[in-house]
C-alpha positions in Angstrom: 13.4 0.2 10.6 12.6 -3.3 9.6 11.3 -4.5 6.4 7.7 -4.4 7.1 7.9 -1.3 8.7 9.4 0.0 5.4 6.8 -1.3 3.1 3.8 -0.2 5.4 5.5 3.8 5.4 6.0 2.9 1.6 2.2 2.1 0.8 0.8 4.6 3.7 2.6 7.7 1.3 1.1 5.8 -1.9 -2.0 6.1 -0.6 -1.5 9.5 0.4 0.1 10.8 -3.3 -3.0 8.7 -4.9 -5.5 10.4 -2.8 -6.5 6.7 -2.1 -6.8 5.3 -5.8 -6.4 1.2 -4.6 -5.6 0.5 -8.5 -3.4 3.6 -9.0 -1.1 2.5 -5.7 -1.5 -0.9 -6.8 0.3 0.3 -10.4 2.8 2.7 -8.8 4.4 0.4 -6.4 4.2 -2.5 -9.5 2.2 -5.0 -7.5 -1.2 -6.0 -8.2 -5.2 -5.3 -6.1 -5.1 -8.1 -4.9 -1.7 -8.3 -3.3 -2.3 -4.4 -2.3 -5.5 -5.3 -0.7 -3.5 -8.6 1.3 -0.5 -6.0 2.4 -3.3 -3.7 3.7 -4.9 -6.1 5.9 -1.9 -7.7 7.0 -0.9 -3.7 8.4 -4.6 -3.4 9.3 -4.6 0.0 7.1 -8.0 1.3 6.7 -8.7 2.8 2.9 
């Protein structure tokens, strides 16, 4: 797997174990919304 590929399957089961919660991801993987929001698009992960 390559690093994006990581981080997407990273933020896809964050999503999942927040039952979609953007600011509750957002604190469990320690970044901010805003950067959360920039990795979703950049995936083009729907919330």
């Amino acid at each position: 797997m390559t690093l994006d590929e990581i981080e997407k399957h990273t933020i896809l089961q964050a999503l999942d174990l927040q039952n979609g919660n953007i600011s509750q991801v957002a604190l469990s993987l320690g970044i901010s919304r805003a950067a959360l929001y920039r990795r979703l698009e950049k995936y083009g992960i729907n919330y």
